[in-house]
Residue frames relative to the residue before (quaternion, step in Angstrom):
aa qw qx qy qz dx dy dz
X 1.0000 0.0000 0.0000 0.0000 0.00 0.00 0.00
X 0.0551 -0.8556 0.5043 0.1032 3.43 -0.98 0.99
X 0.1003 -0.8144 0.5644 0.0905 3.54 -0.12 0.66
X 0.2554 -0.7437 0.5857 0.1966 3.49 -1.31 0.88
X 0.1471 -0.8948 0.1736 0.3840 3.38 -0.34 0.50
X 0.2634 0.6941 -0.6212 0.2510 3.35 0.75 0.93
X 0.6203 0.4542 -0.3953 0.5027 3.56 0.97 -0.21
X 0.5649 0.5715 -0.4032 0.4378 3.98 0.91 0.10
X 0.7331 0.4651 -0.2283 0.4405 2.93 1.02 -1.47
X 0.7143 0.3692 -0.3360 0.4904 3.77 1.32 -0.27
X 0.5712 0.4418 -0.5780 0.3801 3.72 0.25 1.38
X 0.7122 -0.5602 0.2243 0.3588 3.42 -0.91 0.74
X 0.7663 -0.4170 0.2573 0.4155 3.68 -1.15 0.41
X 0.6434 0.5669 -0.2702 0.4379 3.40 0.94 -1.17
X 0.7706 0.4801 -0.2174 0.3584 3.09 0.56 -1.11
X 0.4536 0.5602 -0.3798 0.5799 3.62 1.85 -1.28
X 0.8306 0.3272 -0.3278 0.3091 3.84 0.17 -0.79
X 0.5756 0.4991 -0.3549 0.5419 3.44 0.96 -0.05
X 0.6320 0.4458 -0.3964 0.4946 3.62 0.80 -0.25
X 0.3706 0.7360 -0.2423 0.5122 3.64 1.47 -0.67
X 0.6851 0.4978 -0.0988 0.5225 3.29 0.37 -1.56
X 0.8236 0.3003 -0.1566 0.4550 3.35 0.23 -1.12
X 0.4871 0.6704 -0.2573 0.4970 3.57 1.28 0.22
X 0.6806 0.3474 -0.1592 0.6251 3.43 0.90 -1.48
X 0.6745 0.3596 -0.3728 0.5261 4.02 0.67 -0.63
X 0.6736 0.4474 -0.4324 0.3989 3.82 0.37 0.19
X 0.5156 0.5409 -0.3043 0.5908 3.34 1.86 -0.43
X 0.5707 0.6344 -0.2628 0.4503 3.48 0.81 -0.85
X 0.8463 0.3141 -0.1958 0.3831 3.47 0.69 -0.96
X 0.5054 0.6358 -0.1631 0.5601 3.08 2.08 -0.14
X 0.5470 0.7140 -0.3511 0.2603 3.21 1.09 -0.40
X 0.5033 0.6989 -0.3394 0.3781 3.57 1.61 0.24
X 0.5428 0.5656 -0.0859 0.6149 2.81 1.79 -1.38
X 0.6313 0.3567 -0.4816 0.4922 4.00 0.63 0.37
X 0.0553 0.7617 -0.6407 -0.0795 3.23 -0.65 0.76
X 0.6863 -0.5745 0.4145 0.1647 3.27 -1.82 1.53
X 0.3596 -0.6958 0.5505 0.2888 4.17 -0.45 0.24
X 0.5832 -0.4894 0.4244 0.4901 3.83 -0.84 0.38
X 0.7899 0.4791 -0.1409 0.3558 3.46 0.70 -0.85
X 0.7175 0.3500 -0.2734 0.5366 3.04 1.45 0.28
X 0.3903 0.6790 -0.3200 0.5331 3.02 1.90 0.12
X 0.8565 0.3097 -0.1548 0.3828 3.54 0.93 -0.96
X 0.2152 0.6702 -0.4063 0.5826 2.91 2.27 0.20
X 0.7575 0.2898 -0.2773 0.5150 4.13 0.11 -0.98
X 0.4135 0.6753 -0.4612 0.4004 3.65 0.70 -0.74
X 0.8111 0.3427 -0.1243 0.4573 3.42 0.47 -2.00
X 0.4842 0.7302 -0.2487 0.4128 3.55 1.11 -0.62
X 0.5458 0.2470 -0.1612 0.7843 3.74 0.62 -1.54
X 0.8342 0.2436 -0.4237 0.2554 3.83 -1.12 -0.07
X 0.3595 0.5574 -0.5313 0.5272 3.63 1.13 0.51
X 0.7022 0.4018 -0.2207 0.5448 3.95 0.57 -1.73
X 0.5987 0.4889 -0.4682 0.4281 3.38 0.30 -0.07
X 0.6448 0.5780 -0.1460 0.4783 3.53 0.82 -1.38
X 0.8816 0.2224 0.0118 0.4162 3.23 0.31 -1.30
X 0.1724 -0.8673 0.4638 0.0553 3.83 1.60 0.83
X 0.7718 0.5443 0.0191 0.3281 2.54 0.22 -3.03
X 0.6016 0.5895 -0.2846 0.4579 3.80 1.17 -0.82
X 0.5938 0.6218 -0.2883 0.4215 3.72 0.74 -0.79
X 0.2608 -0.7251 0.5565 0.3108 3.17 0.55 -1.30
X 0.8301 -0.2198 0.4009 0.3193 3.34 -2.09 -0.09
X 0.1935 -0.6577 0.5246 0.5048 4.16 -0.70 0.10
X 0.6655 0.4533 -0.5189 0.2870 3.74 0.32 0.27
X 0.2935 0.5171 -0.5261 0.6081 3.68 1.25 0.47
X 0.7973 0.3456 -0.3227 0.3752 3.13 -0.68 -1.32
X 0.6587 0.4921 -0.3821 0.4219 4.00 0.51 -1.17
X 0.7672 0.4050 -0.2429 0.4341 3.51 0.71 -0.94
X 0.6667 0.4624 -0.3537 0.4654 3.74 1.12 0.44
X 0.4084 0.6339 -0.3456 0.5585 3.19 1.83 -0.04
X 0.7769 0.4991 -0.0721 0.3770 3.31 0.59 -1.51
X 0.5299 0.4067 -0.2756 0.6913 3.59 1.86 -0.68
X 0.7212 0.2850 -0.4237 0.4680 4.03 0.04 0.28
X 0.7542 0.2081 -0.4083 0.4702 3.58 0.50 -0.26
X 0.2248 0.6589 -0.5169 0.4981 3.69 0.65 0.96
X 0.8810 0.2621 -0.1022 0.3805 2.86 0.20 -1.71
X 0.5084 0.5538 -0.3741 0.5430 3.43 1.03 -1.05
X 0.5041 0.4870 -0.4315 0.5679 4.69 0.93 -0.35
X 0.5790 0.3779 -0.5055 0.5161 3.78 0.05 -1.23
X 0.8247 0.3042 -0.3975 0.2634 3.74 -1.13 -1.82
X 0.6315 0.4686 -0.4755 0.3944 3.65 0.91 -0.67
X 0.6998 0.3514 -0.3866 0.4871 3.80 0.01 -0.73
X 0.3574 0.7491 -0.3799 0.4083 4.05 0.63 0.09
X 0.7877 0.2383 -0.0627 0.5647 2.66 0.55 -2.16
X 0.5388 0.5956 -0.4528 0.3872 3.41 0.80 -0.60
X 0.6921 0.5751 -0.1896 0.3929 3.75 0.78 -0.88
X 0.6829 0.4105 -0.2279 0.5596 3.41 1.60 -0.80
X 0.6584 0.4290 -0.4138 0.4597 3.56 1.37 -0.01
X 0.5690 0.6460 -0.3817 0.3366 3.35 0.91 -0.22
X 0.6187 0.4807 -0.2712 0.5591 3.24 1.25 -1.59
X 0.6288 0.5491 -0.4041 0.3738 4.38 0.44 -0.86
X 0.7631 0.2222 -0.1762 0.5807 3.53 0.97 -1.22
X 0.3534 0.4967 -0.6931 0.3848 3.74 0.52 0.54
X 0.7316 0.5381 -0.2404 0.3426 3.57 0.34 -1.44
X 0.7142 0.5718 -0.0553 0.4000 3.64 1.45 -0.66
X 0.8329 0.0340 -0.2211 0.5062 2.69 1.27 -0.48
X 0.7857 -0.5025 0.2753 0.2330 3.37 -1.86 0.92
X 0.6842 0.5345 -0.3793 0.3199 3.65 0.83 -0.22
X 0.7772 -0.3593 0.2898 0.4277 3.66 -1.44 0.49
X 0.8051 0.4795 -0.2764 0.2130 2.89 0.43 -1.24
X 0.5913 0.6198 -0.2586 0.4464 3.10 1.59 -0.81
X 0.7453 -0.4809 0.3751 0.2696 3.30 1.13 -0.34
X 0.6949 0.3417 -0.0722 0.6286 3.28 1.52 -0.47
X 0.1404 -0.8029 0.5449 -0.1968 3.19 -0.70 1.59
């Protein structure tokens, strides 16, 4: 089956996410069939024995839940930010009513 995806990108949201879905569970069941390089094997190797090593350093999961929660907070603020400086640039840009310009 080939799919182009301009022809994904024109079915509704729901559907882009349910198709989504059905992607990552077909990956999901395949996931035997990925196999890891020596070198990225020992990349995790070193990984889990750092966490092993270093427990106490992590913190609590409410530390940890509430530092999760301060970056994707924030990482909202810069996005609605920027969202706010493009709006006001192309309010000013473009030619239709709505924008305000007539």
């Amino acid at each position: 089956m080939s799919v182009e995806l301009s022809e994904i990108l024109e079915l509704p949201v729901s559907e882009r996410i349910k198709l989504v879905g059905d992607i990552w569970d077909s990956i999901a069941a395949d996931a035997d069939s990925v196999r890891v390089t020596a070198e990225q094997g020992e990349e995790l190797d070193r990984r889990i024995a750092y966490l092993r090593d270093n427990l106490d350093e992590s913190g609590s999961w409410s530390e940890v839940r509430n530092r999760t929660f301060e970056g994707l907070y924030g990482a909202v603020s810069v996005w609605r930010l920027l969202r706010r400086r493009r709006r006001r640039h192309f309010r000013f840009c473009d030619p239709s009513p709505q924008a305000g310009i007539r």
